[in-house]
mmCIF file of the N, C-alpha and C atoms, coordinates in Angstrom:
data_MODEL
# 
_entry.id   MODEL 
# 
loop_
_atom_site.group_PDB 
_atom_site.id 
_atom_site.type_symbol 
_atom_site.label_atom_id 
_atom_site.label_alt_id 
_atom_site.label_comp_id 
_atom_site.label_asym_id 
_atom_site.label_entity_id 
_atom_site.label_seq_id 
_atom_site.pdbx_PDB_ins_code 
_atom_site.Cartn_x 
_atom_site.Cartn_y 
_atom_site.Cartn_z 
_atom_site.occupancy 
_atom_site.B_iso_or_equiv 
_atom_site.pdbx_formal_charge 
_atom_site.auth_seq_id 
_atom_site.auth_comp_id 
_atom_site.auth_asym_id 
_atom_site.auth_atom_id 
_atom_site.pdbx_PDB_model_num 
ATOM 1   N N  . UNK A 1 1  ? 3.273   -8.008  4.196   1.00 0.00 ? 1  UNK A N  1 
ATOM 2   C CA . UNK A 1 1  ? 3.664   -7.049  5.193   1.00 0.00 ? 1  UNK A CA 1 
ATOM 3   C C  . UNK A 1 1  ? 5.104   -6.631  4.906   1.00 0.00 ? 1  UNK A C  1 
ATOM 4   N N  . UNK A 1 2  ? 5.841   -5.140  5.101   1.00 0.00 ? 2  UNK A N  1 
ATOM 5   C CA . UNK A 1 2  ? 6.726   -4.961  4.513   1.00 0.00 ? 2  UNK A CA 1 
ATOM 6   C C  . UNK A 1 2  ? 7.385   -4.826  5.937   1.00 0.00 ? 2  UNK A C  1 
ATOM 7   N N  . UNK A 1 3  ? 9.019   -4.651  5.967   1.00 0.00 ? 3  UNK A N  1 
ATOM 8   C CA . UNK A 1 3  ? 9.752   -4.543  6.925   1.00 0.00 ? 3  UNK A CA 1 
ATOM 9   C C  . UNK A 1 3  ? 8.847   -3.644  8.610   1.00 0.00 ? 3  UNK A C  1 
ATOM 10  N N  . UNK A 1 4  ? 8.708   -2.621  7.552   1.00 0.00 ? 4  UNK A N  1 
ATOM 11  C CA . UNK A 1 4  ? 8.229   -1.489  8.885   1.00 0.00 ? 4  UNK A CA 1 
ATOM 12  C C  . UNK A 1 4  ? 6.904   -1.236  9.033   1.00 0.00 ? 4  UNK A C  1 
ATOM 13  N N  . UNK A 1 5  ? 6.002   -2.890  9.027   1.00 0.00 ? 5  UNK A N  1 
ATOM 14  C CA . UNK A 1 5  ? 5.083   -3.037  9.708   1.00 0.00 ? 5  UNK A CA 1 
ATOM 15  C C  . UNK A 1 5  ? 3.680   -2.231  8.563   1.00 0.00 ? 5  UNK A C  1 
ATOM 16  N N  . UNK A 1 6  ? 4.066   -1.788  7.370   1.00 0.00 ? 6  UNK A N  1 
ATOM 17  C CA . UNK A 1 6  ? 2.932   -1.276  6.344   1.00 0.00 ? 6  UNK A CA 1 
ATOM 18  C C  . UNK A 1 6  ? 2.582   -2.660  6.078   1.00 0.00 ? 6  UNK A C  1 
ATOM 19  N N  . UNK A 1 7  ? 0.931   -3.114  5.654   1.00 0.00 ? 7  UNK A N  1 
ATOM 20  C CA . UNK A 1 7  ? 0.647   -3.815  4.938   1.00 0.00 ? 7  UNK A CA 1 
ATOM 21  C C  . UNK A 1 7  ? 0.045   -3.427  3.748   1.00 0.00 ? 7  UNK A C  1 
ATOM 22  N N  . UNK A 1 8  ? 0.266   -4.279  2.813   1.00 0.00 ? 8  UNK A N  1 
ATOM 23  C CA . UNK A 1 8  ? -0.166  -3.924  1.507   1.00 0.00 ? 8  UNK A CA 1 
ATOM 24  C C  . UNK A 1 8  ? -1.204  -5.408  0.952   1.00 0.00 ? 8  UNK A C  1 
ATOM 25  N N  . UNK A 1 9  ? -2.717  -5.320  0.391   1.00 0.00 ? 9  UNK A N  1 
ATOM 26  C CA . UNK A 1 9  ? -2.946  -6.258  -0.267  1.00 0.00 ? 9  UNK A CA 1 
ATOM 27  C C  . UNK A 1 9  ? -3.550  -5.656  -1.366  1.00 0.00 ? 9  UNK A C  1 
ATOM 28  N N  . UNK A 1 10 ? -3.442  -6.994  -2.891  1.00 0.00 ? 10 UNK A N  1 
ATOM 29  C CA . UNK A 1 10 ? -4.134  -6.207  -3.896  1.00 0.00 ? 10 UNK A CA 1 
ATOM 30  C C  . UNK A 1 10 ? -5.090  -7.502  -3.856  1.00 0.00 ? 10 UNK A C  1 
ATOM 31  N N  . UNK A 1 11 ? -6.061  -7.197  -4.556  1.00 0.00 ? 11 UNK A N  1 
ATOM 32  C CA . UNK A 1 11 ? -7.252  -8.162  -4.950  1.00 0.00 ? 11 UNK A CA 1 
ATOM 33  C C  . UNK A 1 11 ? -7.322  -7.938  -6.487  1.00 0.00 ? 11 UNK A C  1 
ATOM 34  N N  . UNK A 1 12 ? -6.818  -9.168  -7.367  1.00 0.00 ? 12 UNK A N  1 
ATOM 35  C CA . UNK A 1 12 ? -7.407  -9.015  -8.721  1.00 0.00 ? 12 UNK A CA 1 
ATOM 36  C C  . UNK A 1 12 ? -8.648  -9.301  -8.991  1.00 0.00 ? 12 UNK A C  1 
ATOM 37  N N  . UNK A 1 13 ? -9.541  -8.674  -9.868  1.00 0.00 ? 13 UNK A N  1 
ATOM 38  C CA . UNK A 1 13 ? -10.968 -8.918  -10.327 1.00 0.00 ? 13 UNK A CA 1 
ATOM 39  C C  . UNK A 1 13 ? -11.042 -9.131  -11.829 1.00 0.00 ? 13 UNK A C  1 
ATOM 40  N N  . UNK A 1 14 ? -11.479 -10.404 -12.134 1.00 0.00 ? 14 UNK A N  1 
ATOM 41  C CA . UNK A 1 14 ? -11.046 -10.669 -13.655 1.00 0.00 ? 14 UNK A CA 1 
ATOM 42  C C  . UNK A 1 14 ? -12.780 -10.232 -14.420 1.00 0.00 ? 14 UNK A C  1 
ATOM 43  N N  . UNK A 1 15 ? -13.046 -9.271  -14.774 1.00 0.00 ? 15 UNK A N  1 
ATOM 44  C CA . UNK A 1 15 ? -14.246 -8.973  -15.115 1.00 0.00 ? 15 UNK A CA 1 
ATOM 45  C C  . UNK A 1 15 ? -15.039 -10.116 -16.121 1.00 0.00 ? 15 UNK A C  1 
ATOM 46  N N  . UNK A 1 16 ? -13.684 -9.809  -17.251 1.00 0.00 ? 16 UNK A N  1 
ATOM 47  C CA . UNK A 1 16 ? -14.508 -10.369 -18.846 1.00 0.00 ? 16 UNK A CA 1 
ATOM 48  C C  . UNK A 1 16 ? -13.014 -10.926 -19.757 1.00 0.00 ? 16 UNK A C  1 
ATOM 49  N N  . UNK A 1 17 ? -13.441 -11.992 -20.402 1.00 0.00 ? 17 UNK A N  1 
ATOM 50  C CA . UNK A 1 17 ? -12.368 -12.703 -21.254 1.00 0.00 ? 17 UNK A CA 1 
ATOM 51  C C  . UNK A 1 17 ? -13.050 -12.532 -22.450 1.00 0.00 ? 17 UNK A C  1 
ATOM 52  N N  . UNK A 1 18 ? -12.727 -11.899 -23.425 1.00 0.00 ? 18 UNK A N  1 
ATOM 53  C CA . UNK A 1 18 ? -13.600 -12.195 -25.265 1.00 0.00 ? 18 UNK A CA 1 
ATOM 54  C C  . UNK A 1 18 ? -12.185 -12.168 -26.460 1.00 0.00 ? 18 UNK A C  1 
ATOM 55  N N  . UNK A 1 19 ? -12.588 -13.221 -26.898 1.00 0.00 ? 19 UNK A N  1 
ATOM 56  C CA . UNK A 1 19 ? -11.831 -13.607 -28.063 1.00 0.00 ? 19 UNK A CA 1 
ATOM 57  C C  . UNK A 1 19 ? -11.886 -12.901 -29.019 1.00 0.00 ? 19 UNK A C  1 
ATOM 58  N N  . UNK A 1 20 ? -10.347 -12.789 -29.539 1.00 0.00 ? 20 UNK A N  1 
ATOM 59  C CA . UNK A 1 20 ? -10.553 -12.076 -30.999 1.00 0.00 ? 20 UNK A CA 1 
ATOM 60  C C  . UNK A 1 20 ? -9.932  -12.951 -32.173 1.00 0.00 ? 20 UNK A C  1 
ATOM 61  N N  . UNK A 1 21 ? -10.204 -11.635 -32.963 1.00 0.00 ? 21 UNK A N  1 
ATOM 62  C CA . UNK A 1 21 ? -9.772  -12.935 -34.883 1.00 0.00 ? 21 UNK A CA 1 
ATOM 63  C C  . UNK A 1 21 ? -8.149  -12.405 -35.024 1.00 0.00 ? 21 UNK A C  1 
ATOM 64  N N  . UNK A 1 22 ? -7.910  -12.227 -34.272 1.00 0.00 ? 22 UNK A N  1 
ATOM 65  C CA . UNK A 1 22 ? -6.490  -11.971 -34.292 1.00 0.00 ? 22 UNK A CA 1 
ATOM 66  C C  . UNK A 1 22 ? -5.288  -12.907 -33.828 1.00 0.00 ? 22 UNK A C  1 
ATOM 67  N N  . UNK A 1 23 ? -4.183  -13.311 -34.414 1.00 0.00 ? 23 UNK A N  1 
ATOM 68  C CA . UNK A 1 23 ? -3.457  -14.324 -33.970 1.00 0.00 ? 23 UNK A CA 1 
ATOM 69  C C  . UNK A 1 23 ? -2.132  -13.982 -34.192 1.00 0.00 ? 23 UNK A C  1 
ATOM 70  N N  . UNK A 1 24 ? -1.174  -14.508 -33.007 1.00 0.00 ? 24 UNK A N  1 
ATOM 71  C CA . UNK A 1 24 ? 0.126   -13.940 -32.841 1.00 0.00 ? 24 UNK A CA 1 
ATOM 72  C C  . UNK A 1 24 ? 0.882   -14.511 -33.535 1.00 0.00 ? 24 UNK A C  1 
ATOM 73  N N  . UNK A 1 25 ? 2.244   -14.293 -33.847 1.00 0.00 ? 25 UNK A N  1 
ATOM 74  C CA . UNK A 1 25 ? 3.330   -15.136 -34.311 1.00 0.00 ? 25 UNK A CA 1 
ATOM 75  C C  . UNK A 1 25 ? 3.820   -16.643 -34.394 1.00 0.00 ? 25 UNK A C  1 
ATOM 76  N N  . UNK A 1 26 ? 3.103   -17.456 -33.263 1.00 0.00 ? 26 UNK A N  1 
ATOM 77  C CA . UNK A 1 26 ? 3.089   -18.550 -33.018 1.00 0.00 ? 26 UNK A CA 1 
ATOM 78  C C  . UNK A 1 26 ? 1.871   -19.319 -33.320 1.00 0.00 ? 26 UNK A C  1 
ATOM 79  N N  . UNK A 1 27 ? 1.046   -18.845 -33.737 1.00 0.00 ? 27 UNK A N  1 
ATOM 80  C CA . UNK A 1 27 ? -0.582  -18.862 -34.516 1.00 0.00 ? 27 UNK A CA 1 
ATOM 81  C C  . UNK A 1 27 ? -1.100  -19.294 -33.517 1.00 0.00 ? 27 UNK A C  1 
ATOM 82  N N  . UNK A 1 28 ? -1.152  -18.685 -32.346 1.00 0.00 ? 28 UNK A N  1 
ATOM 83  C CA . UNK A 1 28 ? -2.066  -18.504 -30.799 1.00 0.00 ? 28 UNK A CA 1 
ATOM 84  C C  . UNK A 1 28 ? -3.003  -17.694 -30.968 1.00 0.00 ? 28 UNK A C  1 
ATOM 85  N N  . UNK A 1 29 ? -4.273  -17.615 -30.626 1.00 0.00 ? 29 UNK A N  1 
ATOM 86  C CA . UNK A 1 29 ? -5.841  -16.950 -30.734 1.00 0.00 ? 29 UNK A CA 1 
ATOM 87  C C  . UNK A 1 29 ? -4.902  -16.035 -29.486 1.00 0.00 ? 29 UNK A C  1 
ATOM 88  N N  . UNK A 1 30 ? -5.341  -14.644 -29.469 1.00 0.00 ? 30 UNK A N  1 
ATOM 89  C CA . UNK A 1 30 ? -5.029  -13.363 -28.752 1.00 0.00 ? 30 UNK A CA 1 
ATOM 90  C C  . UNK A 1 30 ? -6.627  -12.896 -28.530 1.00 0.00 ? 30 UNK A C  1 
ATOM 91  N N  . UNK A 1 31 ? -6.370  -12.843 -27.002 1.00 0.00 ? 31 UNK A N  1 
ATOM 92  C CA . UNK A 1 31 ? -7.460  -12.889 -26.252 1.00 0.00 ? 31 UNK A CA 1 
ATOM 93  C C  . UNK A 1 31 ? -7.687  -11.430 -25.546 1.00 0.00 ? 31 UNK A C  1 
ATOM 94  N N  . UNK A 1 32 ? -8.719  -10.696 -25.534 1.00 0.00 ? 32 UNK A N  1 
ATOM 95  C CA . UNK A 1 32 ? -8.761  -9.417  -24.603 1.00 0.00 ? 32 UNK A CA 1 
ATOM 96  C C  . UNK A 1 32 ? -9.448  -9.770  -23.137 1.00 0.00 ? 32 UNK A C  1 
ATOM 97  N N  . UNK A 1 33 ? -8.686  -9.165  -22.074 1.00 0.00 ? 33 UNK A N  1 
ATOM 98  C CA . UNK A 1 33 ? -9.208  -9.250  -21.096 1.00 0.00 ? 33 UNK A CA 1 
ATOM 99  C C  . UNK A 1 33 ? -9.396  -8.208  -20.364 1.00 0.00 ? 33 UNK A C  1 
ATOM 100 N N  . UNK A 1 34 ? -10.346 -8.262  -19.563 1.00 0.00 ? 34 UNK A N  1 
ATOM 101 C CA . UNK A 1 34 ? -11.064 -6.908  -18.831 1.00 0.00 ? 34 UNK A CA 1 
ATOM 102 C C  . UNK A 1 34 ? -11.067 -7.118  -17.724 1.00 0.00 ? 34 UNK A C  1 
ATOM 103 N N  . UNK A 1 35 ? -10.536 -6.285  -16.415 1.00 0.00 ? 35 UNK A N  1 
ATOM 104 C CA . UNK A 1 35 ? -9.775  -6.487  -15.382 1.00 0.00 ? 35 UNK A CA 1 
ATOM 105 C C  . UNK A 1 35 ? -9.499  -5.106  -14.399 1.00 0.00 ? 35 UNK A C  1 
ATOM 106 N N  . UNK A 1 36 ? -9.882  -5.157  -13.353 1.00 0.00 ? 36 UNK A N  1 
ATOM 107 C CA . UNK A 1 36 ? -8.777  -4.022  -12.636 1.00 0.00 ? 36 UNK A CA 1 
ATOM 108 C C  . UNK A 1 36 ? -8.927  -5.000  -10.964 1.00 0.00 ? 36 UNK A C  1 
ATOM 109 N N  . UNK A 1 37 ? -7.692  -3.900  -10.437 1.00 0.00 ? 37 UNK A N  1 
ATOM 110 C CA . UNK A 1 37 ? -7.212  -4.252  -9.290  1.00 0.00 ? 37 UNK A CA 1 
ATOM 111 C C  . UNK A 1 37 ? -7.226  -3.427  -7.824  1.00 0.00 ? 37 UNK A C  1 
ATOM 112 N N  . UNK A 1 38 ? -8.286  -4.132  -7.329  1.00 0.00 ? 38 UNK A N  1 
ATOM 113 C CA . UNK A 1 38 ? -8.220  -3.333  -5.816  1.00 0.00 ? 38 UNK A CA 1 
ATOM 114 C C  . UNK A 1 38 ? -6.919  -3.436  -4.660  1.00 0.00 ? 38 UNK A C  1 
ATOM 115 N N  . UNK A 1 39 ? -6.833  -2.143  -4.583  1.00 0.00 ? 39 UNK A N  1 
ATOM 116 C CA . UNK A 1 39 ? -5.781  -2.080  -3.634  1.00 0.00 ? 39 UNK A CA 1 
ATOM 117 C C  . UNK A 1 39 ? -5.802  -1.392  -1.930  1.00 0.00 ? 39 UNK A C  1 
ATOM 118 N N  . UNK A 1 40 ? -5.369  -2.159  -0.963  1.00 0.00 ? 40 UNK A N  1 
ATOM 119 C CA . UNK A 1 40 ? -5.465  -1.606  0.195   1.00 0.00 ? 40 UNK A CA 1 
ATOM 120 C C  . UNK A 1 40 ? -4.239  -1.560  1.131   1.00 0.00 ? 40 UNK A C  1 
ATOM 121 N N  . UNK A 1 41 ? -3.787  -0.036  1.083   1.00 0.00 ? 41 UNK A N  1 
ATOM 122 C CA . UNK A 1 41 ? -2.757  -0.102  2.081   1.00 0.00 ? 41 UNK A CA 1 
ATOM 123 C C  . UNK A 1 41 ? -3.039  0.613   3.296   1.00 0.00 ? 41 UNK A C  1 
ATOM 124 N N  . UNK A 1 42 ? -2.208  -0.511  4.338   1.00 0.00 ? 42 UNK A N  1 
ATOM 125 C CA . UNK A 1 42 ? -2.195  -0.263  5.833   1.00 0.00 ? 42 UNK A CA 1 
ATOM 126 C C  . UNK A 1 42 ? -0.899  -0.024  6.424   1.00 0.00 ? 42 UNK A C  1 
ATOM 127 N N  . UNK A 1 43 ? -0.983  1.671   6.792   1.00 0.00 ? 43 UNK A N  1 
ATOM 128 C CA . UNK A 1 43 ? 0.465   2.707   7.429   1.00 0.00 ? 43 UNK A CA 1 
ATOM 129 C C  . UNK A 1 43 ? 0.377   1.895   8.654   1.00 0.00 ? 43 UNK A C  1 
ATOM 130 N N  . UNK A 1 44 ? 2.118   1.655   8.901   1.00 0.00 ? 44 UNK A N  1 
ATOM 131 C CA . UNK A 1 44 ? 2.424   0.901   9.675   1.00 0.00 ? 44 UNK A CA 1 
ATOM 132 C C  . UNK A 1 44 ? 2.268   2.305   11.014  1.00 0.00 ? 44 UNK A C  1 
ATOM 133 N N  . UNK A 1 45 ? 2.042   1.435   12.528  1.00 0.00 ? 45 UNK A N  1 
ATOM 134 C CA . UNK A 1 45 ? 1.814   2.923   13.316  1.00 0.00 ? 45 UNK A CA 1 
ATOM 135 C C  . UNK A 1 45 ? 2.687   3.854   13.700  1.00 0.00 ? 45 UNK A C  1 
ATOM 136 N N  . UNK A 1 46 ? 3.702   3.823   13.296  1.00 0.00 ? 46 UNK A N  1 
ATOM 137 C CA . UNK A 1 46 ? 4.382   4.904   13.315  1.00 0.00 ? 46 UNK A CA 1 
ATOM 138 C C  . UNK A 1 46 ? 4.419   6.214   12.050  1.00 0.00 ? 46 UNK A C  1 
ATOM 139 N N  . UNK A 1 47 ? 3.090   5.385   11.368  1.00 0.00 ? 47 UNK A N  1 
ATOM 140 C CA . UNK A 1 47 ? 3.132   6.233   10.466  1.00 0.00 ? 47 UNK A CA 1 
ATOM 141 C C  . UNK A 1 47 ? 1.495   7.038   9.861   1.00 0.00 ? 47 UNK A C  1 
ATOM 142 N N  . UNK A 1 48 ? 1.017   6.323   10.571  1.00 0.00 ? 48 UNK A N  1 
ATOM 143 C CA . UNK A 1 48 ? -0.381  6.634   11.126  1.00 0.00 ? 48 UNK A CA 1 
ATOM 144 C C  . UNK A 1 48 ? -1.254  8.026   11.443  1.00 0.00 ? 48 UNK A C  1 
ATOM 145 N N  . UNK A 1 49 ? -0.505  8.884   12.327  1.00 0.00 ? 49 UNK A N  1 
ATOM 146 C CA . UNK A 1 49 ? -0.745  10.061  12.672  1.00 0.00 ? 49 UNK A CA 1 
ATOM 147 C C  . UNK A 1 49 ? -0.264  10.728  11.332  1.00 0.00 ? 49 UNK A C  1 
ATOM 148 N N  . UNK A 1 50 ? 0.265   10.381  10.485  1.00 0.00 ? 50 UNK A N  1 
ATOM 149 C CA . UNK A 1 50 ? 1.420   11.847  9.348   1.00 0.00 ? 50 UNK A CA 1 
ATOM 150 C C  . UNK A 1 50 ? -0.388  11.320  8.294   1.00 0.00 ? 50 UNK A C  1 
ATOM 151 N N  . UNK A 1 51 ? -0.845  12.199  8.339   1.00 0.00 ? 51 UNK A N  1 
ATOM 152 C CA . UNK A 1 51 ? -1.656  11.404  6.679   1.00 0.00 ? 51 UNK A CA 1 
ATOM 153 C C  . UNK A 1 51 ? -3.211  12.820  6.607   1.00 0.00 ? 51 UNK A C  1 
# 
């Protein structure tokens, strides 16, 4: 919740993790991941009516 009463939440959704043949500088396996993020914001009421 921010000062003036907006709330904000996100929800991460981790779809899919798949490995690749690829390896970083530190010879760590580099991994792709598949992902997005739901977001829901709530106008605090003074801000309610403007939208």
């Amino acid at each position: 919740m921010l000062d003036d009463g907006t709330r904000i939440r996100t929800h991460f959704n981790l779809n899919e993790i798949s490995r690749t043949s690829i390896y970083d500088a530190n010879g760590d396996r580099v991994y792709n991941i598949n992902h997005n993020t739901a977001k829901n914001i709530k106008l605090a009421p003074q801000y309610s009516h403007q939208a």
